[in-house]
PyMOL Python script that loads the backbone (N, CA, C, O; Angstrom):
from pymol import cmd

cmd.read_pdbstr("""\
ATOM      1  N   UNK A   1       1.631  -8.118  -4.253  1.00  0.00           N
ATOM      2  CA  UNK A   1       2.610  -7.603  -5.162  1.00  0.00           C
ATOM      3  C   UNK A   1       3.792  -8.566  -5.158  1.00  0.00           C
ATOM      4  O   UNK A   1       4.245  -9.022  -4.108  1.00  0.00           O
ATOM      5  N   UNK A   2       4.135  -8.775  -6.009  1.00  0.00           N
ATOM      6  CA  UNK A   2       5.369  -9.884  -6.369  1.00  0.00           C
ATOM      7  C   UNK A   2       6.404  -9.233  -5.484  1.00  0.00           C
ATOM      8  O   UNK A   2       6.392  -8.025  -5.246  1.00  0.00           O
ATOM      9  N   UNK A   3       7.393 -10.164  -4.954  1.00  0.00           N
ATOM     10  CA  UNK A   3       9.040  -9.829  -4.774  1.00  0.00           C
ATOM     11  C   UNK A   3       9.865  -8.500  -5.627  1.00  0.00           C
ATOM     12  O   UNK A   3      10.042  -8.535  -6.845  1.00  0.00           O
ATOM     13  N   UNK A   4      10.350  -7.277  -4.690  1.00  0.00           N
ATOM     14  CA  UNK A   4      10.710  -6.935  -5.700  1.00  0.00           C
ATOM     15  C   UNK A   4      11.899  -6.285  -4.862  1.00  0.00           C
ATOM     16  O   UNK A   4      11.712  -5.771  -3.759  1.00  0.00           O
ATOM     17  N   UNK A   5      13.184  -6.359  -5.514  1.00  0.00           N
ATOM     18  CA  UNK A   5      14.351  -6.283  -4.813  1.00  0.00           C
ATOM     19  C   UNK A   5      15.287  -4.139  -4.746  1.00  0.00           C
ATOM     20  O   UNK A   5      16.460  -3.847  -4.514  1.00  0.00           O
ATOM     21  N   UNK A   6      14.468  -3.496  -4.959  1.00  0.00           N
ATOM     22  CA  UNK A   6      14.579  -2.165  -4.795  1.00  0.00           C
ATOM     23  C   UNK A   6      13.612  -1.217  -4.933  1.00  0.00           C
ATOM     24  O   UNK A   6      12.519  -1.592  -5.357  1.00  0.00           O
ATOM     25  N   UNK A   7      13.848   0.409  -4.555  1.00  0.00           N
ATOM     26  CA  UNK A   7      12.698   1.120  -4.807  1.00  0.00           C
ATOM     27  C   UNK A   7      12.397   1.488  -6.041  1.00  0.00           C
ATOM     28  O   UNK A   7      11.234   1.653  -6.410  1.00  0.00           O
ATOM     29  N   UNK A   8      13.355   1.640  -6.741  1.00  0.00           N
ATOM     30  CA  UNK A   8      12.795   1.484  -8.852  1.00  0.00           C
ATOM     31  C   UNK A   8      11.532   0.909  -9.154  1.00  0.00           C
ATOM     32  O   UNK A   8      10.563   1.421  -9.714  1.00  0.00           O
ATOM     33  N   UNK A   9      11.732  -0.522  -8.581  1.00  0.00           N
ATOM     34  CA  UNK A   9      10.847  -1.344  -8.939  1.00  0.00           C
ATOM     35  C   UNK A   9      10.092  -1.552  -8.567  1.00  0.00           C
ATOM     36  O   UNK A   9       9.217  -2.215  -9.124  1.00  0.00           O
ATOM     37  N   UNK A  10      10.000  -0.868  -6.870  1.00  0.00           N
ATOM     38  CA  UNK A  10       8.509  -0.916  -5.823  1.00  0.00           C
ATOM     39  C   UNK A  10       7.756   0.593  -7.263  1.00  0.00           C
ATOM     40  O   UNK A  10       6.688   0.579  -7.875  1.00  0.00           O
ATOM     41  N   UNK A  11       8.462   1.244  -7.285  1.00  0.00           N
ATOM     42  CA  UNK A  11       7.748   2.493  -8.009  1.00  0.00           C
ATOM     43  C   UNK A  11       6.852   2.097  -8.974  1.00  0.00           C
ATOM     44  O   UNK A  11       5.638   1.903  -8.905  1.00  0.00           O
ATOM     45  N   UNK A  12       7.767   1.991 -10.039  1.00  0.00           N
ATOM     46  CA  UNK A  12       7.151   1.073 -11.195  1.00  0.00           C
ATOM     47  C   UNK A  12       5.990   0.313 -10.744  1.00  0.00           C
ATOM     48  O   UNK A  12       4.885   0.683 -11.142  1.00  0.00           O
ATOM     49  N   UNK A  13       6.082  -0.702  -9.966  1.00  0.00           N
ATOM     50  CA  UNK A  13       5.009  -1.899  -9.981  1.00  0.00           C
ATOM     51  C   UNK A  13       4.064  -0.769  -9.253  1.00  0.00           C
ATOM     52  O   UNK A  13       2.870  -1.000  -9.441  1.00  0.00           O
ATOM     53  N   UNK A  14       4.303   0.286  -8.544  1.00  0.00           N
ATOM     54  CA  UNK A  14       2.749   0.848  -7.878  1.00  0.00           C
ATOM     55  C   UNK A  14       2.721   1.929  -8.866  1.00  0.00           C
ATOM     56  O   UNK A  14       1.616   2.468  -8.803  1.00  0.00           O
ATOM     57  N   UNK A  15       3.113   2.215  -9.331  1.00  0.00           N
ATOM     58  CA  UNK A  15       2.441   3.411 -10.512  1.00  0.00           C
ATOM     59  C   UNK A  15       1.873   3.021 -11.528  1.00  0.00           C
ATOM     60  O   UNK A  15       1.202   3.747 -12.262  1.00  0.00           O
ATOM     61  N   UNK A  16       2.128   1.525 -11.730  1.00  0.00           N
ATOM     62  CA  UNK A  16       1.366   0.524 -12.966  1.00  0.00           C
ATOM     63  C   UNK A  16       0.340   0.285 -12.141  1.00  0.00           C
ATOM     64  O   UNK A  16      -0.251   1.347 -12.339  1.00  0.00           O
ATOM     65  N   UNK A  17      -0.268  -0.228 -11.446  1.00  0.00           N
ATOM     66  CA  UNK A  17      -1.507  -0.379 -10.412  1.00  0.00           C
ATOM     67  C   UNK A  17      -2.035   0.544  -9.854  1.00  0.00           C
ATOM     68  O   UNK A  17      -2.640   0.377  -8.795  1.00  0.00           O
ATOM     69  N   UNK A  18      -1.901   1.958 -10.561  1.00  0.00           N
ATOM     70  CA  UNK A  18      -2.991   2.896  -9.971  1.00  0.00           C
ATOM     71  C   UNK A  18      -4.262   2.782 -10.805  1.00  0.00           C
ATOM     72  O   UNK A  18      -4.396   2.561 -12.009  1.00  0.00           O
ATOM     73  N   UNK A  19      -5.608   3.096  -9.365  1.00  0.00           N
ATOM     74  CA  UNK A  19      -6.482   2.841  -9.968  1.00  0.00           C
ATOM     75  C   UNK A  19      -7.297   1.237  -9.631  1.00  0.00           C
ATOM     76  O   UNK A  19      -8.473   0.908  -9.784  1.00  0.00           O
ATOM     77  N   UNK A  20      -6.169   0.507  -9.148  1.00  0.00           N
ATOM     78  CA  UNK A  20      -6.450  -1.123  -9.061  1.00  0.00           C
ATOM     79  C   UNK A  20      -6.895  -1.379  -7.529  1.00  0.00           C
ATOM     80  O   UNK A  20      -6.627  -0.551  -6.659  1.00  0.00           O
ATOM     81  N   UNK A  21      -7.486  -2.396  -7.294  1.00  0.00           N
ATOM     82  CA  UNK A  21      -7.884  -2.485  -5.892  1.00  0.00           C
ATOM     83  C   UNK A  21      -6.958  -3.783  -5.424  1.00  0.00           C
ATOM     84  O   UNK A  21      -6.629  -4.849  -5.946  1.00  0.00           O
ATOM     85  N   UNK A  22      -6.655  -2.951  -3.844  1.00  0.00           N
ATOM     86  CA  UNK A  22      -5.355  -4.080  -3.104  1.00  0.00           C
ATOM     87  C   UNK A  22      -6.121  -4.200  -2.029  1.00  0.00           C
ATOM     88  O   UNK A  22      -7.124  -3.619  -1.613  1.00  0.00           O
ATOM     89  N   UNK A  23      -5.219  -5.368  -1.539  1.00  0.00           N
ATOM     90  CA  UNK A  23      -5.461  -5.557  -0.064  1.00  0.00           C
ATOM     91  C   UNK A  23      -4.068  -5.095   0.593  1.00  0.00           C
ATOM     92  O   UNK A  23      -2.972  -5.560   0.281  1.00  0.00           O
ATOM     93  N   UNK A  24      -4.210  -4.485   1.183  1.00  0.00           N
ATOM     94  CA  UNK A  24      -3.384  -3.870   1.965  1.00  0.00           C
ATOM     95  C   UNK A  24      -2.972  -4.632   3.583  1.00  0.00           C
ATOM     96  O   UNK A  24      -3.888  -4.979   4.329  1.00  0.00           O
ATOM     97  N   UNK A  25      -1.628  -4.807   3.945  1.00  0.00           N
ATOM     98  CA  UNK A  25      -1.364  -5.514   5.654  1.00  0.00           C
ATOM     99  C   UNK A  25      -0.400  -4.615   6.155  1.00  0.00           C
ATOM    100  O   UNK A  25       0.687  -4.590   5.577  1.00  0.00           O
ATOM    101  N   UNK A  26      -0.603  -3.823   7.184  1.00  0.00           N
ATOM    102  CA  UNK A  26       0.591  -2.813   7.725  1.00  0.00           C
ATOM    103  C   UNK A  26       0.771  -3.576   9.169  1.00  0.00           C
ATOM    104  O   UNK A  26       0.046  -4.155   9.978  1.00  0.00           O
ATOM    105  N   UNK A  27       2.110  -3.252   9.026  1.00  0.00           N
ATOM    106  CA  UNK A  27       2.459  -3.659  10.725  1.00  0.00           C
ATOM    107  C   UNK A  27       2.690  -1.853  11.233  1.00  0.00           C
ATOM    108  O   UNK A  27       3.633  -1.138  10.899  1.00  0.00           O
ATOM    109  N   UNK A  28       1.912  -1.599  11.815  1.00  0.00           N
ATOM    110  CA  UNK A  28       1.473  -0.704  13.198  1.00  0.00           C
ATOM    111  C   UNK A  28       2.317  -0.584  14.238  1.00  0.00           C
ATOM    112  O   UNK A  28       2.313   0.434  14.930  1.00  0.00           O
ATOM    113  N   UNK A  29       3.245  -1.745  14.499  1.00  0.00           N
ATOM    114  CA  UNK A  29       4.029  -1.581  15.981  1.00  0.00           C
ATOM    115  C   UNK A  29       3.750  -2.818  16.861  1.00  0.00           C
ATOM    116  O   UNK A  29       2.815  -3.534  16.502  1.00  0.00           O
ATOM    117  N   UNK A  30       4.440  -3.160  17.969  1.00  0.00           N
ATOM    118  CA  UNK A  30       3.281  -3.867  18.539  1.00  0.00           C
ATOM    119  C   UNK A  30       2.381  -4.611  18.512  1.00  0.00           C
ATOM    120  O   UNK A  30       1.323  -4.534  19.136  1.00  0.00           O
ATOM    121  N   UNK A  31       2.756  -5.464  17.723  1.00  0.00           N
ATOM    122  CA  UNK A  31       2.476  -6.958  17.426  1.00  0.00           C
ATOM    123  C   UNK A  31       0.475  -6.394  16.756  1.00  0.00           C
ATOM    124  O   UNK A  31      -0.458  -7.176  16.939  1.00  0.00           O
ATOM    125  N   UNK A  32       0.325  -5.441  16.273  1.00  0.00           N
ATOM    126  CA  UNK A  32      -0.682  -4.642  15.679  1.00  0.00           C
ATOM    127  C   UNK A  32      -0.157  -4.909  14.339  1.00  0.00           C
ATOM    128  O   UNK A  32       0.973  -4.683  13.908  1.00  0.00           O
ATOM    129  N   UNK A  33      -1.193  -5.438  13.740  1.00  0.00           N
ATOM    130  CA  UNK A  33      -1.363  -5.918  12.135  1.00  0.00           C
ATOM    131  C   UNK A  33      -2.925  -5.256  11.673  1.00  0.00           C
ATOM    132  O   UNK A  33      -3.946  -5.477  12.324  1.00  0.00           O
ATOM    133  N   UNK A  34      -2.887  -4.527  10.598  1.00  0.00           N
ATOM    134  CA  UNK A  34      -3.943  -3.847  10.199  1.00  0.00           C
ATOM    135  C   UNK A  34      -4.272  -4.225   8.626  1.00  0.00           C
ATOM    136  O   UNK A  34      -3.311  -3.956   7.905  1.00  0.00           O
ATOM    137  N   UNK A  35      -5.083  -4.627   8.121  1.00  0.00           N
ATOM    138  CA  UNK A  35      -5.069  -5.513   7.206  1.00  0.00           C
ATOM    139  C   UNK A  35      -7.177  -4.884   6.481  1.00  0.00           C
ATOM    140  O   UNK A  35      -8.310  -4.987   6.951  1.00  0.00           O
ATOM    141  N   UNK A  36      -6.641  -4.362   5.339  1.00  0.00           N
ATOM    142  CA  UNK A  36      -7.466  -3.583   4.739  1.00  0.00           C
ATOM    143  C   UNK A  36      -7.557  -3.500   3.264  1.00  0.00           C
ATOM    144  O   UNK A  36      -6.515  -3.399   2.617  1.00  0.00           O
ATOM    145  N   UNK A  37      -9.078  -3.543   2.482  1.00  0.00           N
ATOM    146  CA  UNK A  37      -8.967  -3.613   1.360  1.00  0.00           C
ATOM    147  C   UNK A  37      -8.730  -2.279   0.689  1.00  0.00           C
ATOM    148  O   UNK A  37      -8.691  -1.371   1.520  1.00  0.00           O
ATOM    149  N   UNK A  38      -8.587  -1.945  -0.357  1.00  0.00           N
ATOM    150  CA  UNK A  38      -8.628  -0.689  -0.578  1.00  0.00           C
ATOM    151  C   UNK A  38      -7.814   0.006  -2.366  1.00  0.00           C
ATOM    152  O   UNK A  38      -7.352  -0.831  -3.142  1.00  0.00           O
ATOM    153  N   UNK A  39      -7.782   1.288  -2.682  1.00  0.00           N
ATOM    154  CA  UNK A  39      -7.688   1.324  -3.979  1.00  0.00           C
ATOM    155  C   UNK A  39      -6.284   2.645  -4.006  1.00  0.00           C
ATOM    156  O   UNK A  39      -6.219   3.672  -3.330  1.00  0.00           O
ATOM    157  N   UNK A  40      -5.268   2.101  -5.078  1.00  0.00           N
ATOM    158  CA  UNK A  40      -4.043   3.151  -5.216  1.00  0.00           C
ATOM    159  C   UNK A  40      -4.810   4.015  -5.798  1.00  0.00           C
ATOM    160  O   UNK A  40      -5.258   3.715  -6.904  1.00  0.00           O
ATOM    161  N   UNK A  41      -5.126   5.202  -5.247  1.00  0.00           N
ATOM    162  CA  UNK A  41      -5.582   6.440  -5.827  1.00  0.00           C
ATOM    163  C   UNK A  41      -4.274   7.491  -6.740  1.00  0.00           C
ATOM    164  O   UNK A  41      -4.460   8.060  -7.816  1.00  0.00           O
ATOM    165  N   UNK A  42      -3.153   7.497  -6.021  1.00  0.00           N
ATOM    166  CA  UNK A  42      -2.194   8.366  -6.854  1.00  0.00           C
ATOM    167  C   UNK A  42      -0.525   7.586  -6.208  1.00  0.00           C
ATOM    168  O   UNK A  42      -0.287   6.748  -5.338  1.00  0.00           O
ATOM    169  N   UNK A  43       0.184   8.234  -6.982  1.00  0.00           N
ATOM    170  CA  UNK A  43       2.189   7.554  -6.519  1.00  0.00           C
ATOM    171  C   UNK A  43       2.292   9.170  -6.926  1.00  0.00           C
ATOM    172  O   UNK A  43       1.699   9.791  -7.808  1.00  0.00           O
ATOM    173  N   UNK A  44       3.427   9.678  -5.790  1.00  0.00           N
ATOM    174  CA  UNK A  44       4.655  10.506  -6.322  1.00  0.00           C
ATOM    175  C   UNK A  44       5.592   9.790  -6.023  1.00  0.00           C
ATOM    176  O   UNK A  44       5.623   8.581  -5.788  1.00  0.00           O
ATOM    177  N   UNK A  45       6.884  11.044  -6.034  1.00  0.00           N
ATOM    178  CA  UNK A  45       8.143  10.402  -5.813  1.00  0.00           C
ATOM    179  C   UNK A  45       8.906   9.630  -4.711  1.00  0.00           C
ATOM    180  O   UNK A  45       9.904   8.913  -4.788  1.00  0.00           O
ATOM    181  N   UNK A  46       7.953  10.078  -3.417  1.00  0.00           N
ATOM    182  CA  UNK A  46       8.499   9.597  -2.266  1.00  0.00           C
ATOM    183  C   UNK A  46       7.585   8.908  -1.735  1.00  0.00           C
ATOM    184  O   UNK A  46       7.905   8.033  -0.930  1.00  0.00           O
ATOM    185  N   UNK A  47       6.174   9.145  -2.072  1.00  0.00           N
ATOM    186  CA  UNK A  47       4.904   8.222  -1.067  1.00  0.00           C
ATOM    187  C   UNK A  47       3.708   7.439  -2.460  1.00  0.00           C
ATOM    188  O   UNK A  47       3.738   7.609  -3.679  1.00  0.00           O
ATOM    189  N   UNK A  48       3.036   6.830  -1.849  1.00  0.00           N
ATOM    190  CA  UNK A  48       1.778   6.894  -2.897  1.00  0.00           C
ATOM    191  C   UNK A  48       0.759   6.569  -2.036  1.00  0.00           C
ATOM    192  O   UNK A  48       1.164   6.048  -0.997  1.00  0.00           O
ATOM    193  N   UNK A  49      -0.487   6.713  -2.129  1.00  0.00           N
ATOM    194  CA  UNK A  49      -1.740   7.012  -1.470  1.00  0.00           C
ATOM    195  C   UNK A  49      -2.766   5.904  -1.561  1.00  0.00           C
ATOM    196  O   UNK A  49      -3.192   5.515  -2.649  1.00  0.00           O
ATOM    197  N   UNK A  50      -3.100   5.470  -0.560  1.00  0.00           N
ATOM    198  CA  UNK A  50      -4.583   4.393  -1.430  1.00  0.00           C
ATOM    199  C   UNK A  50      -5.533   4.451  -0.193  1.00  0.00           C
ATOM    200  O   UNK A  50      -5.198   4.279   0.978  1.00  0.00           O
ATOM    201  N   UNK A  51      -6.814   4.733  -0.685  1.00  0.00           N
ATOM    202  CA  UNK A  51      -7.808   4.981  -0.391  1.00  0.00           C
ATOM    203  C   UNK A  51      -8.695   3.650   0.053  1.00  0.00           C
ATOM    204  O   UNK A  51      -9.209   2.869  -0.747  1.00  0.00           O
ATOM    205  N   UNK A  52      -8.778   3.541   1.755  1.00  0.00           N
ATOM    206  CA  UNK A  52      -9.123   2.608   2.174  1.00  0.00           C
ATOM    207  C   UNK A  52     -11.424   2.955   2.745  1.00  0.00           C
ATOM    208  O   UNK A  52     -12.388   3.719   2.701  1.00  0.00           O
ATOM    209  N   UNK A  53     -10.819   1.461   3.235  1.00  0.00           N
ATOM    210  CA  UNK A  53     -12.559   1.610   3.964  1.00  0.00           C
ATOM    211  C   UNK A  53     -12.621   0.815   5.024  1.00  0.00           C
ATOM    212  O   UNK A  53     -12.326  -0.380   5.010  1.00  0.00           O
ATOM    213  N   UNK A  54     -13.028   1.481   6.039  1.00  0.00           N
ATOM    214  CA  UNK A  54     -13.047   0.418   7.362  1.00  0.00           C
ATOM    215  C   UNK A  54     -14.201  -0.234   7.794  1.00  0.00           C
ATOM    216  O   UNK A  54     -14.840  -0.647   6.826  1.00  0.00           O
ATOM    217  N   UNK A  55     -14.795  -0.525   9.022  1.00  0.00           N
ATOM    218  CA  UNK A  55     -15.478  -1.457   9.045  1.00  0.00           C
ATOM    219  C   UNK A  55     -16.502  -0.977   9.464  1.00  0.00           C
ATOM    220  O   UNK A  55     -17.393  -1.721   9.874  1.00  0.00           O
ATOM    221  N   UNK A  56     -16.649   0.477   9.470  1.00  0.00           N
ATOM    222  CA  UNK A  56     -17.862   1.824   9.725  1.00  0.00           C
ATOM    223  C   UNK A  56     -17.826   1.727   7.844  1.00  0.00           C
ATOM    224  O   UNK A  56     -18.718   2.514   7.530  1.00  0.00           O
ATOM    225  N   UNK A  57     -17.509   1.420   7.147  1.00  0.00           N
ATOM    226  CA  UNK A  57     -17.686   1.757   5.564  1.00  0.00           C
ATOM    227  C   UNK A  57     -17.279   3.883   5.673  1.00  0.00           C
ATOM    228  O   UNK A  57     -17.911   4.813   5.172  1.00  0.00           O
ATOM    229  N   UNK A  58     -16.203   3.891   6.402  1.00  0.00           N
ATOM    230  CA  UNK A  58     -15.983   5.360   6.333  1.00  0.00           C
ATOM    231  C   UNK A  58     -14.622   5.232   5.347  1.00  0.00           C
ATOM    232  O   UNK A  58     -13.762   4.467   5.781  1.00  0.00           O
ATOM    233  N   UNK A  59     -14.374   5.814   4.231  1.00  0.00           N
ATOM    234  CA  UNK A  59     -13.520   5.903   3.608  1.00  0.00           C
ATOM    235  C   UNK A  59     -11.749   7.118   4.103  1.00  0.00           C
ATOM    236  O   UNK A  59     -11.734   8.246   4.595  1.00  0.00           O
ATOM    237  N   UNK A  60     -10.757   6.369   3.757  1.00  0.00           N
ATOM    238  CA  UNK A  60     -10.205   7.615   4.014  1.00  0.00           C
ATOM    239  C   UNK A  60      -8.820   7.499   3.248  1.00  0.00           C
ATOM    240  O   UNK A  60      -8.872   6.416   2.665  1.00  0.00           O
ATOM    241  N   UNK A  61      -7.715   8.057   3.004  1.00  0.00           N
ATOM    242  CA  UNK A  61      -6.745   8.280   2.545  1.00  0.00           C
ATOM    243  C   UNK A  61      -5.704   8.130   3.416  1.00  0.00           C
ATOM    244  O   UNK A  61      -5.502   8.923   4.335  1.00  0.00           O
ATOM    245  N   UNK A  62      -4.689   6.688   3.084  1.00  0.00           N
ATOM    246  CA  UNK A  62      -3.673   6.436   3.662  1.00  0.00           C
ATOM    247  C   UNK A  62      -2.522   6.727   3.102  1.00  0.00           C
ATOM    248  O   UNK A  62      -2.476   6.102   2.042  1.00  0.00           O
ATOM    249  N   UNK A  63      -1.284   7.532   3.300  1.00  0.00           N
ATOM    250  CA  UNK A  63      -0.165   7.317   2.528  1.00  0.00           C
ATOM    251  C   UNK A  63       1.008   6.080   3.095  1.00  0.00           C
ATOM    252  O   UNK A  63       0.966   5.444   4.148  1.00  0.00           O
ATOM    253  N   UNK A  64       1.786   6.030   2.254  1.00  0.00           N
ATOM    254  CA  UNK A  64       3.095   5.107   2.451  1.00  0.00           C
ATOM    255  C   UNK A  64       4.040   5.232   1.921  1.00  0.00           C
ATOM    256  O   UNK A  64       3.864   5.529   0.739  1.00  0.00           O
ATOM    257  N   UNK A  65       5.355   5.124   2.307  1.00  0.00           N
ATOM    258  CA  UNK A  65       6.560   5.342   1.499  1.00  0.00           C
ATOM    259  C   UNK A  65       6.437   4.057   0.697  1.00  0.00           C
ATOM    260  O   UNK A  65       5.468   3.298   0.673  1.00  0.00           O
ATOM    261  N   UNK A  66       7.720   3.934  -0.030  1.00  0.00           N
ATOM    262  CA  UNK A  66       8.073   3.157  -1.008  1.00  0.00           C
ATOM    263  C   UNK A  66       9.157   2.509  -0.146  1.00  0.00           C
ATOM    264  O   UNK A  66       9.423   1.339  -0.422  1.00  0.00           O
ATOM    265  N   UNK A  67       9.802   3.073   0.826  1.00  0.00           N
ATOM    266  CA  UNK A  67      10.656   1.886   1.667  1.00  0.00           C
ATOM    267  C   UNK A  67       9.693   1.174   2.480  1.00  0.00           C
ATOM    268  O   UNK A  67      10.001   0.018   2.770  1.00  0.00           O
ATOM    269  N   UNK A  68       8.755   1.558   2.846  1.00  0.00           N
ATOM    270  CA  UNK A  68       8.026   0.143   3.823  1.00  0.00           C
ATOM    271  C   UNK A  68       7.340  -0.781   3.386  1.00  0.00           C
ATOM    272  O   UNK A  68       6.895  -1.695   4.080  1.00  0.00           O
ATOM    273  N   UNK A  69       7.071  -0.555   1.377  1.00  0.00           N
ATOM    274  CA  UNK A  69       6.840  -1.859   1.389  1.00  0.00           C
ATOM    275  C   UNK A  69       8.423  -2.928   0.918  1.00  0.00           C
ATOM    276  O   UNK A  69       8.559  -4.143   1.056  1.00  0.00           O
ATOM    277  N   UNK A  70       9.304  -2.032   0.417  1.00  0.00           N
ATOM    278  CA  UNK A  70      10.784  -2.720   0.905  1.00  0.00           C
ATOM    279  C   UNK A  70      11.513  -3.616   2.191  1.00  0.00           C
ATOM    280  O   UNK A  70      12.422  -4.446   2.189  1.00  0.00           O
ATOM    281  N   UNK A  71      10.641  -3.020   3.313  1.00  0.00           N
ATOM    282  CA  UNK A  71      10.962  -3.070   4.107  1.00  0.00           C
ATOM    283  C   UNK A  71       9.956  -4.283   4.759  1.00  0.00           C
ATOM    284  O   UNK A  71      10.523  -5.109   5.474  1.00  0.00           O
ATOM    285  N   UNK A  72       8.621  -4.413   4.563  1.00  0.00           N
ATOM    286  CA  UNK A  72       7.760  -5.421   4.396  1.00  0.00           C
ATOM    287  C   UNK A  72       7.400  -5.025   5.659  1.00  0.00           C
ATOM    288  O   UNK A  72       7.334  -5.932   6.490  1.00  0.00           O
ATOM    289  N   UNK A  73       6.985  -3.173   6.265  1.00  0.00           N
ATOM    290  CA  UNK A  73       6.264  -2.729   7.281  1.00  0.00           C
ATOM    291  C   UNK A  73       4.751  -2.882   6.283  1.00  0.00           C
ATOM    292  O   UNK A  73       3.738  -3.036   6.965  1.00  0.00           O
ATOM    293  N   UNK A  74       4.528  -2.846   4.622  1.00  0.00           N
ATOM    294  CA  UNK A  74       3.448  -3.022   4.619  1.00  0.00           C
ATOM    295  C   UNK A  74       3.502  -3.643   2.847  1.00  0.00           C
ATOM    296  O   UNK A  74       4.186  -3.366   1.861  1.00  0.00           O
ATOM    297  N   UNK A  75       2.321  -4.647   3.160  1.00  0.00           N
ATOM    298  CA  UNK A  75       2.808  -5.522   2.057  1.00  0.00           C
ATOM    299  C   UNK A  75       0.994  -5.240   1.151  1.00  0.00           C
ATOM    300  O   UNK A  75      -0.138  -5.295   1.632  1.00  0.00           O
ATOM    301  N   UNK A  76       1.382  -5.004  -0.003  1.00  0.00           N
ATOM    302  CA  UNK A  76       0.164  -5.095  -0.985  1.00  0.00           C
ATOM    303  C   UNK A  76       0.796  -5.823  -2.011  1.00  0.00           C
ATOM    304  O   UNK A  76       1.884  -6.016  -2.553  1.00  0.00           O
ATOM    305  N   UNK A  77      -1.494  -6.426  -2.038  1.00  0.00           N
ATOM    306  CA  UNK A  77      -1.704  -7.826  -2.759  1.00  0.00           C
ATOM    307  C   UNK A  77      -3.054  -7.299  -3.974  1.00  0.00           C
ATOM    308  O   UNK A  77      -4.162  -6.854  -3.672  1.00  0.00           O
ATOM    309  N   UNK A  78      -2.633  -7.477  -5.018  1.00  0.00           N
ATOM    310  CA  UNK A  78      -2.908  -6.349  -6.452  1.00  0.00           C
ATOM    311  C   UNK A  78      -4.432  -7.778  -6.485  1.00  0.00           C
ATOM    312  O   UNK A  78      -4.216  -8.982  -6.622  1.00  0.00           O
ATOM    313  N   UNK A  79      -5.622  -7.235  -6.343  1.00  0.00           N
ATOM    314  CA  UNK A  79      -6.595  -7.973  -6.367  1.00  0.00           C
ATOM    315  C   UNK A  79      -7.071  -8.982  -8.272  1.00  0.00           C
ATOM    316  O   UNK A  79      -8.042  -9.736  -8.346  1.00  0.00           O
TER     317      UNK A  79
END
""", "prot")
cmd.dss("prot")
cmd.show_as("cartoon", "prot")
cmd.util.cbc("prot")
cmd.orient("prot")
């Protein structure tokens, strides 16, 4: 996802990409980097959801605020 300098515009750019498949990188804590492909299933006002798959091919539903990818705890890359 491009540079984007507030949550307006984190919104916008993930509510235009629902539906789209990302790669997803969360920092976890603890020098733990989790780095996953996966699809924006829905955005509300405070979180939006994307539906990952791990390396069992078990699917599941992650949420995230809109400050951590501000915050660059987790960065998506619009495939």
């Amino acid at each position: 996802m491009k540079q984007v300098d507030n949550l307006a515009n984190i919104k916008t750019q993930v509510q235009e990409n629902i539906g789209k498949k990302v790669i997803l990188r969360a920092d976890k804590g603890r020098k733990r980097i989790v780095t996953n492909e996966g699809e924006i299933i829905s955005a509300y006002p405070n979180i939006f959801i994307v539906r990952v798959k791990n390396e069992f091919d078990y699917e599941r539903n992650v949420s995230y605020s809109y400050s951590d990818v501000l915050t660059s705890t987790v960065q998506l890359k619009i495939c």
